[in-house]
C-alpha atoms as an extended CHARMM CRD file, in Angstrom:
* protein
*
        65  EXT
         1         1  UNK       CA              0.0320000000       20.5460000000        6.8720000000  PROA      1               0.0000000000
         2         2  UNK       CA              0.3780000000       17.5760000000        8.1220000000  PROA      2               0.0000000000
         3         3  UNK       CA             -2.1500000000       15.4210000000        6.7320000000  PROA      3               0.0000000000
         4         4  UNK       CA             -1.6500000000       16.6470000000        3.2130000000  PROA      4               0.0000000000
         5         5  UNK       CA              1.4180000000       14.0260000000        2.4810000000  PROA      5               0.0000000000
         6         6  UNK       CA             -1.0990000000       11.2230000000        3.6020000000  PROA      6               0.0000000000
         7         7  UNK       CA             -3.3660000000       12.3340000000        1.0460000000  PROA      7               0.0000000000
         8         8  UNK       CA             -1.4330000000       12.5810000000       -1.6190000000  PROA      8               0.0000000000
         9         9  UNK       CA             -0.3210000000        8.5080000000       -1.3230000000  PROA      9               0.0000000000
        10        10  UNK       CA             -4.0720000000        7.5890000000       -2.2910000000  PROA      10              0.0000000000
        11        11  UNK       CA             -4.3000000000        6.3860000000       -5.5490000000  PROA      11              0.0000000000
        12        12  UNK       CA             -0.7600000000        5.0290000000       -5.9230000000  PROA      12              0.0000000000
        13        13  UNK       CA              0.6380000000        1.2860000000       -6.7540000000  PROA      13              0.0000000000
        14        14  UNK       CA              2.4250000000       -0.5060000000       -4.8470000000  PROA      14              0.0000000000
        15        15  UNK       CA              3.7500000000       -4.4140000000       -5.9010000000  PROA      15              0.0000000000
        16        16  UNK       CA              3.5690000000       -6.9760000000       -2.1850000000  PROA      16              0.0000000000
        17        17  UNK       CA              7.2490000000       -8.2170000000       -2.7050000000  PROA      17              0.0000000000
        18        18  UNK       CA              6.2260000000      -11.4570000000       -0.7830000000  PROA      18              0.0000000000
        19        19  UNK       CA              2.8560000000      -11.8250000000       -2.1780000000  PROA      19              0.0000000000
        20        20  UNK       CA              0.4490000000      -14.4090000000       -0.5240000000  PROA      20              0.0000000000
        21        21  UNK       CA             -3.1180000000      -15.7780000000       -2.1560000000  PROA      21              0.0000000000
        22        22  UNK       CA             -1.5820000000      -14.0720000000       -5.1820000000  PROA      22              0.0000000000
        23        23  UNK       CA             -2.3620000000      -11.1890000000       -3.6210000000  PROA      23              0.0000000000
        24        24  UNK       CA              0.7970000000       -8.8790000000       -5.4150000000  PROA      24              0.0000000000
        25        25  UNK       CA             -0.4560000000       -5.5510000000       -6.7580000000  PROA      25              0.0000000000
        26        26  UNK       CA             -1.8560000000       -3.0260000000       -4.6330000000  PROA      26              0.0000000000
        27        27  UNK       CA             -3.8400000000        0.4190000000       -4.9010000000  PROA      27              0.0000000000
        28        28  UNK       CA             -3.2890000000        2.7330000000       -2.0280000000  PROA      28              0.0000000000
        29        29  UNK       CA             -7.2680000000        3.4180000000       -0.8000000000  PROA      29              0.0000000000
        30        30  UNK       CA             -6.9680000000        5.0970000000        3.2340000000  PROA      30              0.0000000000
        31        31  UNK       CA             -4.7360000000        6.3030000000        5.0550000000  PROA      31              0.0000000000
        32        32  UNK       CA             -3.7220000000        8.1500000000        8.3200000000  PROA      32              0.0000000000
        33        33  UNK       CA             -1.0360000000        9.1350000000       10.2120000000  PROA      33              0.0000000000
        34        34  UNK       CA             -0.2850000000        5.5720000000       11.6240000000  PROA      34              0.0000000000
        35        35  UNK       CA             -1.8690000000        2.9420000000        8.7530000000  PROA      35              0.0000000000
        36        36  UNK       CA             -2.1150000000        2.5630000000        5.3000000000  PROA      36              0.0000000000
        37        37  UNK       CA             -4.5550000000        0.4200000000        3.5450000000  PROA      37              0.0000000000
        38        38  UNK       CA             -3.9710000000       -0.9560000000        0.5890000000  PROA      38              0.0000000000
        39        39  UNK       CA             -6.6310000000       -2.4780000000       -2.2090000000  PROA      39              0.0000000000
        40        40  UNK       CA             -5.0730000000       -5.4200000000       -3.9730000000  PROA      40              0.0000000000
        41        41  UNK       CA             -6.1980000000       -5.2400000000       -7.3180000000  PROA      41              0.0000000000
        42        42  UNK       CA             -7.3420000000       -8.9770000000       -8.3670000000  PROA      42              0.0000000000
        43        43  UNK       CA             -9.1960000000       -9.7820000000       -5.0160000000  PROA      43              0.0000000000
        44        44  UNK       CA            -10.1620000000       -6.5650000000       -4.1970000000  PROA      44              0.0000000000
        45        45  UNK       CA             -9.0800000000       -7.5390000000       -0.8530000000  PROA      45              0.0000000000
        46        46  UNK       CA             -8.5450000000       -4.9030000000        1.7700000000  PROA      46              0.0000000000
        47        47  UNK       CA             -5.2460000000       -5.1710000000        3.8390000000  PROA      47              0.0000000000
        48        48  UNK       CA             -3.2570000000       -2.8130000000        6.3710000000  PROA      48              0.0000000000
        49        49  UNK       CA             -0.1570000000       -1.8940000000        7.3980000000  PROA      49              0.0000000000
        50        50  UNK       CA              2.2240000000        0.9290000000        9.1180000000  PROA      50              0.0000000000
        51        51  UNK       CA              3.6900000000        3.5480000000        6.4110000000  PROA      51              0.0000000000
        52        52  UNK       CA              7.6680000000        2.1820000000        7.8310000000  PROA      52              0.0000000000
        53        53  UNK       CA              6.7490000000       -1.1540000000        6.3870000000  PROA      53              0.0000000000
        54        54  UNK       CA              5.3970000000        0.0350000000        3.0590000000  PROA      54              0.0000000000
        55        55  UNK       CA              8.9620000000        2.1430000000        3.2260000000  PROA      55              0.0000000000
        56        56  UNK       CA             10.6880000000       -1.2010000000        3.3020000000  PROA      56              0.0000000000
        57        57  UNK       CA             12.3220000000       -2.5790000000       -0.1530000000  PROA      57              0.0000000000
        58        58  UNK       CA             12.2380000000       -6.2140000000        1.0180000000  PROA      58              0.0000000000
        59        59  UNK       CA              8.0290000000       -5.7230000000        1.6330000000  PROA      59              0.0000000000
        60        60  UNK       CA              6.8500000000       -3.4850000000       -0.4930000000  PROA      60              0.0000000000
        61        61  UNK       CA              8.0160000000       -1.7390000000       -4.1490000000  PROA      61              0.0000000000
        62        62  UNK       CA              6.4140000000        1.3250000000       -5.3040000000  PROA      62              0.0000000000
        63        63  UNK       CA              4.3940000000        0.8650000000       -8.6370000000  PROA      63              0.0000000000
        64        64  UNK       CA              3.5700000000       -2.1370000000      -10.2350000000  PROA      64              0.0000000000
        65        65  UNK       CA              6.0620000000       -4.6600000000      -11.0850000000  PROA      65              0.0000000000
């Protein structure tokens, strides 16, 4: 089933390894087969991006660091 890996990425952390606004933790909120948005956890801010990026060490680091 396609869709079910998607799902099962809501709900987890995700530390911005070049954090801006001081903007650095992250709760995974949406996603689909092309974006993921993320819920940072101070602001509350909403931000997107592709699933490759979040994949990337030097952008993103799963859990909260």
């Amino acid at each position: 089933m396609p869709g079910q890996h998607q799902r099962s990425r809501i709900g987890t952390k995700w530390t911005c390894t070049k954090p801006s606004n001081g903007e650095k933790h992250f709760e995974v909120v949406d996603c689909n087969a092309v974006r993921v948005a993320l819920r940072c956890i101070v602001t509350a801010s909403v931000r997107t991006t592709s699933h490759d990026d979040l994949k990337d060490e030097t952008n993103w680091q799963r859990g909260w660091l």
